[in-house]
C-alpha positions as CSV (number, residue, x, y, z in Angstrom):
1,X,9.9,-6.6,48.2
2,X,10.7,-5.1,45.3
3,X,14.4,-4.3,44.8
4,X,15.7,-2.0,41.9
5,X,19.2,-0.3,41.7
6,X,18.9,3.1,39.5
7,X,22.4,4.4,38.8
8,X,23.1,7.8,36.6
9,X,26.0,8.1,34.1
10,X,25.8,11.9,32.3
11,X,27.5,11.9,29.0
12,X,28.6,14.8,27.9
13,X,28.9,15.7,23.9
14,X,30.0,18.3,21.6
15,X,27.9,19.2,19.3
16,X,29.3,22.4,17.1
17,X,31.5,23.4,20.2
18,X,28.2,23.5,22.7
19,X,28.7,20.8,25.0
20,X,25.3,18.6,25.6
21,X,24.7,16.9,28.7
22,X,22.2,13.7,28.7
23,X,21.7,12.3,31.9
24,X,21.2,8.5,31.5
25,X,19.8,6.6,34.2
26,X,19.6,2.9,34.6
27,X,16.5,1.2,36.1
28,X,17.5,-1.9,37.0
29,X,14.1,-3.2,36.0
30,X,15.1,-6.4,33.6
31,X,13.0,-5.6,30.2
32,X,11.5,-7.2,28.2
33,X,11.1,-5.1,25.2
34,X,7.6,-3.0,25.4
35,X,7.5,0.1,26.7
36,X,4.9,2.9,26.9
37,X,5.0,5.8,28.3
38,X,2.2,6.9,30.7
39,X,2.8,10.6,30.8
40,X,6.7,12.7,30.8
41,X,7.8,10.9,33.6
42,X,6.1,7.2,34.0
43,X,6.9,4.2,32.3
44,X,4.8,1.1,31.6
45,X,7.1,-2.2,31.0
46,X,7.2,-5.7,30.6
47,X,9.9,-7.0,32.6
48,X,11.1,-9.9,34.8
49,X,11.9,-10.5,38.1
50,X,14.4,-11.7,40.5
51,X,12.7,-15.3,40.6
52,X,13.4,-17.7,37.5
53,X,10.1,-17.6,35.4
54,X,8.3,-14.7,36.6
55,X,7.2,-11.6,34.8
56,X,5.7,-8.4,36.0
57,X,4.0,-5.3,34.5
58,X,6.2,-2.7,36.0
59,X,5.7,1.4,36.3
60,X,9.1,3.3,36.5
61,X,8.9,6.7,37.5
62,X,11.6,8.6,36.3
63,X,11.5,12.0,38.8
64,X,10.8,9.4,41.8
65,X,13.6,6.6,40.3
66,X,11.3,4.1,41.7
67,X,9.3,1.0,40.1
68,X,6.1,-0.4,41.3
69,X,4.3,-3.6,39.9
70,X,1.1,-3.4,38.3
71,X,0.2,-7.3,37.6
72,X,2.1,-10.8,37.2
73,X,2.2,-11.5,33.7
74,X,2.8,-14.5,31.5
75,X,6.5,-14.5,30.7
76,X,6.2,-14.5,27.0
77,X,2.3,-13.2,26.6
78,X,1.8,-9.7,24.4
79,X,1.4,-6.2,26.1
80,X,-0.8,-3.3,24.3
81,X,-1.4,0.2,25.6
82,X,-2.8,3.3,24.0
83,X,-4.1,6.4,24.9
84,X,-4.5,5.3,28.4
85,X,-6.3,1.6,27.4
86,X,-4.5,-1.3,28.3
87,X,-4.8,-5.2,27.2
88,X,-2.5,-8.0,28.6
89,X,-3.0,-11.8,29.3
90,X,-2.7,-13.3,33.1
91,X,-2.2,-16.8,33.4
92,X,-4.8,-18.1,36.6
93,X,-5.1,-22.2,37.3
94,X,-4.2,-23.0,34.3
95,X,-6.8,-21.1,32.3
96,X,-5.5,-17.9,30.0
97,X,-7.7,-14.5,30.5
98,X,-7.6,-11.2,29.1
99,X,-7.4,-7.6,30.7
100,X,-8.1,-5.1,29.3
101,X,-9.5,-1.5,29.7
102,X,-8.3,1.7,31.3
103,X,-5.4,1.3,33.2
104,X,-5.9,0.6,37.2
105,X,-9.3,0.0,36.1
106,X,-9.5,-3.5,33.9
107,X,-11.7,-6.2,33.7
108,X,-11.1,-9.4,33.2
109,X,-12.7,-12.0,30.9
110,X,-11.6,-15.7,29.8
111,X,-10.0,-16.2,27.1
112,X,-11.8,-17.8,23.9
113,X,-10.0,-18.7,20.3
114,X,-11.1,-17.1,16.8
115,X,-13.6,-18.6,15.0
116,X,-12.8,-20.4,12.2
117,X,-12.5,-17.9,8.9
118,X,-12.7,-14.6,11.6
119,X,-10.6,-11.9,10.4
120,X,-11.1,-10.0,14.1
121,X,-8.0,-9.1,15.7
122,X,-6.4,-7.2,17.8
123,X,-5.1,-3.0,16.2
124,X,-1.7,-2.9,17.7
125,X,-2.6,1.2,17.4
126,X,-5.8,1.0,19.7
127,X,-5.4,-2.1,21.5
128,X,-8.8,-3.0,20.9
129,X,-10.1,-5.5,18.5
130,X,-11.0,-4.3,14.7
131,X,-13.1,-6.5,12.0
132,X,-10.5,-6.4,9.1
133,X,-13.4,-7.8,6.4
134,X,-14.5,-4.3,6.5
135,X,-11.1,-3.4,4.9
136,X,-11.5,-5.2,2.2
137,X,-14.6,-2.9,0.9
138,X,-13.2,0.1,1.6
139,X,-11.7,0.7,-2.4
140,X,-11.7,-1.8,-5.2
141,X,-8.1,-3.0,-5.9
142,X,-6.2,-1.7,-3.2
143,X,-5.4,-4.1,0.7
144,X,-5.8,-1.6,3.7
145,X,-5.1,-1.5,7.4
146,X,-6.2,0.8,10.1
147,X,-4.6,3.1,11.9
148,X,-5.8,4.7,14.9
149,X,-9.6,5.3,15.4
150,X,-10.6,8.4,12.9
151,X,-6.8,8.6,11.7
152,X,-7.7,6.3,8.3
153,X,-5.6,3.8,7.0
154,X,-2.6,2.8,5.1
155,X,-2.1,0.1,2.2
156,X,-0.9,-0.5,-1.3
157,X,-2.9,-1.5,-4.8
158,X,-2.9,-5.2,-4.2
159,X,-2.1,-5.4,-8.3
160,X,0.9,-2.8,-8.4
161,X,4.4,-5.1,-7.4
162,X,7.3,-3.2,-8.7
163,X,9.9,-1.7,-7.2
164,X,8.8,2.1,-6.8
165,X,4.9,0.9,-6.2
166,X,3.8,3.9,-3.8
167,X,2.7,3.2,-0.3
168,X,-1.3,4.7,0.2
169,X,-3.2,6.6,2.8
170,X,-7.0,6.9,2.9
171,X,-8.6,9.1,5.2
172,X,-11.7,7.9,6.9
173,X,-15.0,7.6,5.2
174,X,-12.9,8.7,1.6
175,X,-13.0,7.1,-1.3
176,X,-9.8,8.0,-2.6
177,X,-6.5,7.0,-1.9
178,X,-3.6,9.5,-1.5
179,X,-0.2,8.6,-3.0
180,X,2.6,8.7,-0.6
181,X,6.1,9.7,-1.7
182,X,7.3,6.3,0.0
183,X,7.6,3.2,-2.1
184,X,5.7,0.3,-0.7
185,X,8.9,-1.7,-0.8
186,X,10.7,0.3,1.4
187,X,8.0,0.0,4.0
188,X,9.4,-1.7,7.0
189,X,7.4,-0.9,10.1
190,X,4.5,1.9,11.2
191,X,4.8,3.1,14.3
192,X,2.9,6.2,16.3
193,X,4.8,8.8,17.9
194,X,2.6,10.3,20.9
195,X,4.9,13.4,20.6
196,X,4.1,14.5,16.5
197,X,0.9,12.7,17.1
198,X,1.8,11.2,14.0
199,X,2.9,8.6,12.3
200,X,6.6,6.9,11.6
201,X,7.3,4.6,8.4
202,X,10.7,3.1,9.0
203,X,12.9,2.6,6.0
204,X,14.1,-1.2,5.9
205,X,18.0,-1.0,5.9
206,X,18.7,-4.5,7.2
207,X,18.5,-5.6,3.4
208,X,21.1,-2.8,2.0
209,X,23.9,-3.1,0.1
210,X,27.3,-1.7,1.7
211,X,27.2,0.3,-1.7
212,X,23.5,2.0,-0.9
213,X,24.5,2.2,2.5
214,X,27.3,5.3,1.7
215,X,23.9,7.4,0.2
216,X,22.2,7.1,3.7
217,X,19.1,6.2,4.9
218,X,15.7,8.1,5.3
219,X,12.3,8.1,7.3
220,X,8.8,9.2,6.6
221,X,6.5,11.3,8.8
222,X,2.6,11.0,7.9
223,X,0.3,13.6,9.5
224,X,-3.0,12.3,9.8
225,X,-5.1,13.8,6.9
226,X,-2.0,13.0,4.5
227,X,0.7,15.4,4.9
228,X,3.9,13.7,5.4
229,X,7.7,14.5,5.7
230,X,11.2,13.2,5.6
231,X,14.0,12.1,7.6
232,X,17.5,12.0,6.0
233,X,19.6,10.0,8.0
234,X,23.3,10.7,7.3
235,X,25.3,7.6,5.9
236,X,27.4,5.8,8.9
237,X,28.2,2.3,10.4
238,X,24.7,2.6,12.4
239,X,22.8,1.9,9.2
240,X,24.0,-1.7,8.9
241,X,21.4,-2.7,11.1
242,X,18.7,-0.4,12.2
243,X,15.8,-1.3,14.2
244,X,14.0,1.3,14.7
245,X,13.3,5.0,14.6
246,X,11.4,7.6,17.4
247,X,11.1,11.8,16.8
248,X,12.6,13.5,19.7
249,X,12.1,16.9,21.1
250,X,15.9,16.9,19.6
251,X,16.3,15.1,16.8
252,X,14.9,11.6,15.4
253,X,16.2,8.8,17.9
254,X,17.7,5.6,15.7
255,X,17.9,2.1,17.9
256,X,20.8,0.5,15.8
257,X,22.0,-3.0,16.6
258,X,24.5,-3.1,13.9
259,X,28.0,-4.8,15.9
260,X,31.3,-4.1,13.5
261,X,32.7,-5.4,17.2
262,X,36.4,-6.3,17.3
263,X,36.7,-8.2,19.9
264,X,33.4,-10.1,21.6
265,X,33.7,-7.4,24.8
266,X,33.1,-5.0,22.6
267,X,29.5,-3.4,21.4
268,X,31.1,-2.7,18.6
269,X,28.6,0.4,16.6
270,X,25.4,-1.0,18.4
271,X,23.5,2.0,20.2
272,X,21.0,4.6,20.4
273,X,21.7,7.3,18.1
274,X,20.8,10.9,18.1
275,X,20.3,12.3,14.3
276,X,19.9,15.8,14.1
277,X,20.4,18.2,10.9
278,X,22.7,15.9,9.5
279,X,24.6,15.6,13.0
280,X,24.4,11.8,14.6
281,X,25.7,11.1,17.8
282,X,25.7,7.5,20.0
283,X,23.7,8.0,23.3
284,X,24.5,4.6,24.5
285,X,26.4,1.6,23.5
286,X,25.1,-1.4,23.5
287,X,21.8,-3.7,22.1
288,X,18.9,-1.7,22.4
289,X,15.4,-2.2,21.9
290,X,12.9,-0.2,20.0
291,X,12.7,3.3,21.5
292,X,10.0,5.2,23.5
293,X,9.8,9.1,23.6
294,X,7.8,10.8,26.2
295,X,4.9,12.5,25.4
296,X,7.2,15.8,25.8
297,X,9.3,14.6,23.6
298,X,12.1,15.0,25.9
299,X,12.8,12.0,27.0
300,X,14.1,8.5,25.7
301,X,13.3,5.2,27.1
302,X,15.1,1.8,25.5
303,X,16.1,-1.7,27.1
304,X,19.7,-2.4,26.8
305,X,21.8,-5.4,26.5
306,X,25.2,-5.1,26.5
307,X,25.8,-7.9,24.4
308,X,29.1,-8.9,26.4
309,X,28.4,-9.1,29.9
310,X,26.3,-12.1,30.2
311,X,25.5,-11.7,33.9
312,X,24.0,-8.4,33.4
313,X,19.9,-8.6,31.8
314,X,18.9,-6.4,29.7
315,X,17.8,-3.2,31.3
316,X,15.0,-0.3,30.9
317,X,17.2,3.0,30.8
318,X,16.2,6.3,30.6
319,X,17.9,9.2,28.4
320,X,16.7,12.3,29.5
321,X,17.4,14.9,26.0
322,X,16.0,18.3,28.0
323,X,17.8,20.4,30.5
């Protein structure tokens, strides 16, 4: 039997004298790190179970605060979903297969390595596999990867090196590259958000100077087609380590696992942040994962650790933004 203990902490903030009230709810599903969301109030996860060594696609629903298991899954394997497709590993008498397909509704084949000198793998965007030689006709003088099917792709002129080099979009079937007002240096990560059905570009800040910390940090929002956007991020002790960035119905949610701890029971200024018009707020304390919004935008989904207590795993939590 499957035994999970959800408990509910509301925080309550004050945000230019309105008071805000999050409810926060704890799964008790030990996470992994991946998370998906399946619609405003499921979760997909990798997690682990009570027995040493096993590992379990979970579904949380949030409204019902109740988990179900979807497969047994290697304990260290990868997890994809998109759009409703799925792909995962199982592990069966010592032989490796992959699932893959519409959730509830996979099939199953055995696993097989590349051939040597095949540039196939697997779009973390689609979750299906892509031919990456065909990237490398797409424009002359310029390295490409896709983004979601008919979305394009993003890349950089594999001559250009310096320090404000622009990061490129190409629309697909163009032939010309857009210039993006974000230099390919400060590229860190592109993620999708389901809510602005658009795309995230993560500034690295790991690599700052204490000095460029005090000027802030910033994000990048690219519409498919081109159009893109910013995200000033306001300077603050939660820029020493960010690790990742999600648009909220609220503001942009900021994962930072930055410690400044004084003592090692303390979390120090690790958390999930809210940042909105130049406000930032902690959520939660503690070690978080990269975060999930629902497709609503409403909601936040993260796997804490709490860094201090060491009998605690780290656990999928819900921060629910909307009242």
């Amino acid at each position: 039997m499957l035994r999970i203990l959800a408990c509910t902490v509301a925080v309550a903030s004050l945000v230019a004298g309105e008071a805000l009230a999050y409810e926060i709810v704890n799964s008790g599903i030990a996470g992994r790190g991946e998370i998906f969301w399946l619609d405003n109030d499921r979760v997909l996860l990798a997690g682990y179970g009570e027995q040493q060594g096993k590992a379990y696609l979970y579904v949380w629903d949030s409204s019902k605060r109740k988990a179900s298991i979807h497969s047994e899954i290697p304990a260290t394997d990868y997890v994809c979903f998109s759009d409703g497709l799925i792909s995962y590993a199982v592990q069966r008498d010592g032989k490796r297969y992959i699932r893959e397909g519409i959730l509830g509704k996979e099939t199953e084949r055995i696993w097989s390595p590349r051939l040597p000198g095949s540039k196939v793998d697997r779009n973390e965007f689609t979750c299906k596999d892509f031919d990456y030689s065909n990237v490398d006709k797409l424009v002359a003088g310029f390295n490409f990867f896709p983004l979601r099917d008919g979305d394009g792709y993003w890349g950089a002129r594999s001559s250009e090196s310096t320090a404000h080099a622009p990061m490129y979009y190409l629309q697909s079937k163009a032939t010309k590259p857009i210039s993006l007002p974000v230099p390919i240096r400060e590229r860190r990560r592109v993620s999708y958000s389901e809510y602005l059905r658009a795309y995230v570009i993560e500034r690295s800040e790991l690599s700052r100077k204490d000095s460029e910390q005090l000027r802030g940090g910033k994000a990048w929002i690219l519409h498919p087609g081109g159009k893109t956007a910013s995200i000033d991020i306001p300077a603050g002790p939660w820029l020493n380590a960010t690790w990742g960035y999600a648009p909220t119905k609220k503001g942009l949610a900021l994962a930072s696992r930055a410690l400044g701890r004084k003592s090692s029971r303390d979390v120090g200024d690790a958390g999930l942040y809210l940042v909105d018009e130049g406000k930032v707020e902690r959520l939660v304390a503690g070690f978080p994962s990269l975060p999930a919004v629902s497709l609503d935008g409403c909601k936040i989904a993260i796997i804490l650790d709490s860094l201090h207590e060491q009998t605690v795993r780290p656990a999928l939590q819900i921060v629910s933004l909307c009242r």
